[in-house]
C-alpha positions in Angstrom: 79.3 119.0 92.4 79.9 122.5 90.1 83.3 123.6 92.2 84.7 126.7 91.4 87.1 127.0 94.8 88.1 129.8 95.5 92.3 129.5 96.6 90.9 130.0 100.4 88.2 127.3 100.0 90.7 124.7 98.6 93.1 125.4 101.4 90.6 125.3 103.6 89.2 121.9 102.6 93.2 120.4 102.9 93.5 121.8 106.3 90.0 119.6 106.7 91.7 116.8 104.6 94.9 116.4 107.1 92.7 116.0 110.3 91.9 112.5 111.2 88.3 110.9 111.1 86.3 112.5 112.9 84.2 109.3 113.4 86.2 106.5 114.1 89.9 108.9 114.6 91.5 106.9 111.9 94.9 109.2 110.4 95.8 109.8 106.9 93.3 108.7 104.7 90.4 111.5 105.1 88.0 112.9 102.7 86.1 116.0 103.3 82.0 115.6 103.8 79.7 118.8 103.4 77.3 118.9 105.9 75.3 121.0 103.5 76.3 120.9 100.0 78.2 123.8 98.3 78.9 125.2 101.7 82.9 124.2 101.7 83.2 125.6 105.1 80.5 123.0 106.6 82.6 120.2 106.3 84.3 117.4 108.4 86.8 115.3 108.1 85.7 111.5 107.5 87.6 108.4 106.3 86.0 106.4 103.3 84.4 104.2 105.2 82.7 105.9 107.5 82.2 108.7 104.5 80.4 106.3 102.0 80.5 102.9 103.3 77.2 100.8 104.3 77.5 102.2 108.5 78.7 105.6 107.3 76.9 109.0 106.8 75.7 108.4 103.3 74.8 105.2 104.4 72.2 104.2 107.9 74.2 106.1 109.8 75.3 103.1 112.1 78.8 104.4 113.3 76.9 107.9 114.4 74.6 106.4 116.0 77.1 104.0 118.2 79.0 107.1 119.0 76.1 109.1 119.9 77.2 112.0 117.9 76.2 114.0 114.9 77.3 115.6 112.1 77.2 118.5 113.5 79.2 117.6 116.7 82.1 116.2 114.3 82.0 119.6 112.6 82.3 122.0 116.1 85.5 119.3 116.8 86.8 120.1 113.4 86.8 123.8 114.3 88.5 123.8 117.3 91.1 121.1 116.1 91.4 123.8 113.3 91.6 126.5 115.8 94.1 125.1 118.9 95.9 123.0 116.2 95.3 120.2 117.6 95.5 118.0 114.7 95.0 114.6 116.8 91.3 113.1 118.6 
């Protein structure tokens, strides 16, 4: 990926970062996953696992689908954890 962050997209993506998974609610360990690449502001908190491992979103999807939930639900959670600051699932 060709980042140049701007100072608000990099704070941004470590506000993202401190949330817990918003898969499986696991804390400290998060990653940030674009929903749509390049877009720094479509992104939701994931832990690797559920980020890049064999059940996760880059993988068959196995964890959203036992959930019932989307990316897109995990990202309107994001947003209003980001907004209340309500850091915890």
């Amino acid at each position: 990926m060709n980042n140049k962050l701007t100072k608000a997209e990099r704070a941004y993506l470590a506000m993202v970062k401190s949330l817990s998974c918003g898969v499986c609610g696991v804390e400290g360990r998060t990653e940030a996953h674009h929903i749509i690449q390049h877009r720094q502001y479509l992104c939701v908190p994931v832990c690797d696992d559920c980020h890049r491992g064999p059940n996760g979103i880059h993988g068959d999807k196995t964890y959203l689908k036992i959930k019932k939930i989307t990316e897109w639900d995990i990202l309107n959670e994001t947003i209003d954890k980001l907004m209340t600051g309500n850091r915890r699932i």
